[in-house]
Structure formats: C-alpha cells, structure tokens
C-alpha positions in Angstrom: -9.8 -1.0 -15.2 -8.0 -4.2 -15.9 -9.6 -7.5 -15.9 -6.1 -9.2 -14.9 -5.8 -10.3 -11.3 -4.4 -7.8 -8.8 -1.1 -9.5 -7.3 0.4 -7.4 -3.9 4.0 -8.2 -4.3 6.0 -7.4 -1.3 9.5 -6.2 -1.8 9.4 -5.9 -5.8 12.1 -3.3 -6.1 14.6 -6.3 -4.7 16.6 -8.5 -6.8 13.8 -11.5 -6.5 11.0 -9.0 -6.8 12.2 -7.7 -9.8 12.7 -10.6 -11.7 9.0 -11.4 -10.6 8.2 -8.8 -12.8 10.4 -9.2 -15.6 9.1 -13.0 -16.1 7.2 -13.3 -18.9 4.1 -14.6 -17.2 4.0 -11.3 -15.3 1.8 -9.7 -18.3 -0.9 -11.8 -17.3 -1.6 -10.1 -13.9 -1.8 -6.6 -12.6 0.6 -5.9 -9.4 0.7 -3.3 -6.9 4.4 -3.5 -4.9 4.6 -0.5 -2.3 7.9 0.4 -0.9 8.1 -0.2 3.2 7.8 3.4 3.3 4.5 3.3 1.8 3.1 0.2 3.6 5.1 -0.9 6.5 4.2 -4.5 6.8 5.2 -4.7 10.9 2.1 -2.2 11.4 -0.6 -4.8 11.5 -3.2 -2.2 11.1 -1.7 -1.0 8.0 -1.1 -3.9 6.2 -4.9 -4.4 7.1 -6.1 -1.5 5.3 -3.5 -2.0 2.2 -5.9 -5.1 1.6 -8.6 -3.6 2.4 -8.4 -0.9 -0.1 -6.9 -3.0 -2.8 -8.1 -6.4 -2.1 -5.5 -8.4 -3.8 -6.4 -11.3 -5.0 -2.4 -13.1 -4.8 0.1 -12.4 -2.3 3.7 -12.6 -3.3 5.9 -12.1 0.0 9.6 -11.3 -1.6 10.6 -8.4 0.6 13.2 -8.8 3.3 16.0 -7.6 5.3 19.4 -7.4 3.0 22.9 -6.4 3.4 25.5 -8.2 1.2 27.5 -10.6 1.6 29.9 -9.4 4.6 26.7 -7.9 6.4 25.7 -12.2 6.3 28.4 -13.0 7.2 29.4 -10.7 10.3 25.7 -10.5 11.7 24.1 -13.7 10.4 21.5 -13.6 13.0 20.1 -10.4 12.1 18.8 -11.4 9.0 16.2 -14.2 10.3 13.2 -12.3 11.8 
C-alpha cells in the first residue's frame, strides 16, 4: 500500500492527461485514471461509487470531448458541454 496521495485523474490517456503524468512531480502521488468505459462520469451514480470505493483524495478533471482541428472548426458548438 502506498503512503502517496491517491489522485483520480479524469481523462489521463489525453494529450493534457498524459503529460500530467509524465511531470516530474507526478512521482509524488499515486493516480488512478479510468477510461469512460470504465467510469462514465455522466452516470451520477457511478461516479459516486468510483469515490466511494477509492476515495481520492485530489481530483484532476482533464477528460473531454476532442476531435481535431477541422472537427472545431466545422462543429464548434459541440465541444462545449
């Protein structure tokens, strides 16, 4: 068992989530990053008993929706939600 804090990053397999845990500080804690197939975070009840089970104690939000550059640009909407 580790005595380094648990972090729950979100979205860790992303470009930002990745270089989370490539920074150098990153050996300090312990983190747990499931992919949305493993923890859908739009099922409230879910993400409830993700914490509940793993009680992190930091919460880094870096998951969200992505498509490129020309998906931004032709459906620039989409990706706020």
């Amino acid at each position: 068992m580790s005595n380094k804090p648990l972090v729950l990053l979100t979205g860790g397999r992303g470009m930002v989530g990745r270089n989370i845990l490539e920074h150098p500080m990153a050996q300090h804690y312990s983190f747990v990053s499931p992919t949305s197939n493993e923890l859908d975070l739009r099922d409230f009840l879910s993400v409830k008993s993700f914490f509940d089970k793993t009680a992190p104690e930091f919460v880094i939000h870096a998951a969200g929706r992505v498509g490129g550059i020309q998906a931004n640009v032709a459906h620039p909407v989409d990706f706020f939600g």
